[in-house]
N, C-alpha and C positions, 0 to 999 in steps of 0.2 A: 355208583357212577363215578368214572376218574375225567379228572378236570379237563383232559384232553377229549372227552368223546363228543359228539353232537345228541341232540336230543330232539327223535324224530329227523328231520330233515335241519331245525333250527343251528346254528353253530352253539359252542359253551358259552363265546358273550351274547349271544341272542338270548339264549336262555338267561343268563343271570342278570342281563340287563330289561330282561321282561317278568322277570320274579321279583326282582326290585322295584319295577314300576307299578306292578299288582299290590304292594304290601303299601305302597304309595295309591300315587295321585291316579295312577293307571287304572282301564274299565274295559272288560272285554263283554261283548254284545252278543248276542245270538237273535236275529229279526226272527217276528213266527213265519215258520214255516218255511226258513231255511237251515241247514241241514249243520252248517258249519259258521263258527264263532270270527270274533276281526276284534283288534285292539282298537282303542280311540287313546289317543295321548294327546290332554287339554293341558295350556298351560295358560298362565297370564303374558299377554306380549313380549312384557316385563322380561322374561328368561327365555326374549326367543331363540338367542343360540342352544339352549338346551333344549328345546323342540328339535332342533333342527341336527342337534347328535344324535338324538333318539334317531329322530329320520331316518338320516346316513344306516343308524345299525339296522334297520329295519328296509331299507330301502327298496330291497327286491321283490317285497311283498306290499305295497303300496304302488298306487295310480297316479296318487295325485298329491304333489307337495304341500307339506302346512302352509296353509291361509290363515288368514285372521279374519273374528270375526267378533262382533259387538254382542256383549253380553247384557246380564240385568246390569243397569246403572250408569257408572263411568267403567266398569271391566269391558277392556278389551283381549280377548282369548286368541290364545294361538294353536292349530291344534292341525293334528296328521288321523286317518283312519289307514287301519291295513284292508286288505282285499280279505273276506269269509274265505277262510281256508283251515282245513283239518291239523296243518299245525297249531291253528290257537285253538281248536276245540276241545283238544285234551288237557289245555289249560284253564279250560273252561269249565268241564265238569271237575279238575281238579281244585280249582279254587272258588267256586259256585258250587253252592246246595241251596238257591234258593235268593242265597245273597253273599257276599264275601265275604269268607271264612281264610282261616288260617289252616292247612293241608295237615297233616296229622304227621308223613313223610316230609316235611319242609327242611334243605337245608342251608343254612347262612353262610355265603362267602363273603370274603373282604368286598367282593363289586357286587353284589348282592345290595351287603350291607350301607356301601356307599352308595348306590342309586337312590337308594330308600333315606337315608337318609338326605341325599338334594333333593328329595319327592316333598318330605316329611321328617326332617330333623331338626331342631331347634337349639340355639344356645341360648343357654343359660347362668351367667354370672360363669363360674368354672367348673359347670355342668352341662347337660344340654339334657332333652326330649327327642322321643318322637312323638309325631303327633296320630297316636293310635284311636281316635276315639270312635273312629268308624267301625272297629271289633268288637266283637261281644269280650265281657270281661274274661271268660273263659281263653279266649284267643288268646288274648293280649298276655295272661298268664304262661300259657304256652310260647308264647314270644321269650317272655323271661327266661322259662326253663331253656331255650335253645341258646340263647345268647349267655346264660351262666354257665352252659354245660358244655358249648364250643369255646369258647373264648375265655371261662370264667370274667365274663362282664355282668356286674350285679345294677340290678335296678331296684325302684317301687313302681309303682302304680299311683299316681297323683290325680286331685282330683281339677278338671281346665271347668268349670261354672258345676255344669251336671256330671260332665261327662269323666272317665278315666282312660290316661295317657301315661307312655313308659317315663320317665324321669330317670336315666342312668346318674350312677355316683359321682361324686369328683375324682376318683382314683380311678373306677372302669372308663370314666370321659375319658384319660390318657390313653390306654387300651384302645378304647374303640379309634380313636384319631389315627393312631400308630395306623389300625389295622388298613385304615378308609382314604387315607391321606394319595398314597399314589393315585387312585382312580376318581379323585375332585376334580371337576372339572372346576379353571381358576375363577370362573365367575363365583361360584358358592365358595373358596377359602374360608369368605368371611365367618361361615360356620363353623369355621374350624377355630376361629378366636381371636380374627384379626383384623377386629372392628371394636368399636368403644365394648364397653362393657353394659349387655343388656340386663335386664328385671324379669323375673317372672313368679309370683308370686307362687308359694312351694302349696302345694297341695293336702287333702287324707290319704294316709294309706288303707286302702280295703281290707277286708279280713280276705287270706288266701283259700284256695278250692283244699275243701276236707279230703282226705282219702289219699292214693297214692298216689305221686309223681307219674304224668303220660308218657308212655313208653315210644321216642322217636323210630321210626323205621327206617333205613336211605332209601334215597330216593328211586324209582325206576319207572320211566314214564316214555318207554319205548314204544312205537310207533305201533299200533296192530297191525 
């Protein structure tokens, strides 16, 4: 697929900025016994200009502007739904089997990359994370291989209490910046390394999947 085409009816930043919000914070629904899937994009109030870019990209498939709305505790959410339509369904059964998974055809662009990581990127002293711990570890392995093998950006697999998360290097951190840098929106910079210097205590590495490297496919997720 070349970076000019649309996907389905969606445009190329629809698409990459809703593949980005999937690998992220993003949740696409299917109600029973409706036929077609709808994005939900929650955030904390906190970043409601970034609700509200989402919005804009999505805007013509949405009824109703982000609201806020009171969560457990002191969170206050801010969040947009799209209308169920057959252009999220295909992204539906593509990244749902059940629960969210990571596509087997998945491919990473620089705005890909950069959504996902303002979803779910973290700094790190003079590295950063993402914060993968919702993938099964086979995924998140597959994360690695695509970002080593598009990019050559090398990670581990770090352990956050139980769970395991990406930990990119200090030399692919420079890489990935480079790559993600135009498409930051300025509220998140700060991830980019231009806030004090945060802590995060470094993790296990897992023992990696035995057998052979999984064979990527590009992508092709044309409209039936």
């Amino acid at each position: 697929m070349s970076h000019g085409n649309t996907v389905g009816s969606l445009t190329q930043i629809q698409h990459e900025v809703l593949v980005g919000t999937l690998l992220g914070d993003g949740t696409l629904r299917r109600q029973a016994g409706k036929l077609n899937a709808y994005l939900e994009v929650n955030h904390s109030y906190a970043v409601k200009e970034y609700v509200d870019w989402k919005y804009r990209i999505f805007q013509q498939y949405v009824l109703t502007p982000p609201k806020r709305r009171r969560g457990n505790g002191q969170r206050v959410a801010y969040r947009f739904t799209t209308r169920s339509l057959p252009q999220f369904t295909q992204y539906y059964f593509w990244f749902y089997g059940g629960k969210k998974r990571i596509p087997e055809d998945l491919q990473l662009t620089p705005r890909v990359l950069a959504v996902w990581f303002m979803d779910d990127g973290s700094k790190s002293r003079s590295s950063c994370y993402f914060n993968t711990q919702q993938f099964p570890l086979e995924d998140q392995q597959r994360l690695q291989w695509l970002l080593r093998s598009t990019y050559s950006i090398e990670s581990s697999l770090n352990k956050d209490k139980i769970y395991w998360r990406i930990r990119i290097t200090t030399e692919s951190t420079k890489i990935l910046h480079a790559l993600i840098r135009p498409y930051i929106l300025p509220y998140y910079r700060y991830k980019l390394g231009d806030d004090p210097v945060t802590t995060d205590p470094k993790g296990e590495a897992p023992q990696m999947m035995r057998g052979n490297t999984p064979t990527l496919t590009h992508l092709n997720m044309t409209m039936a």
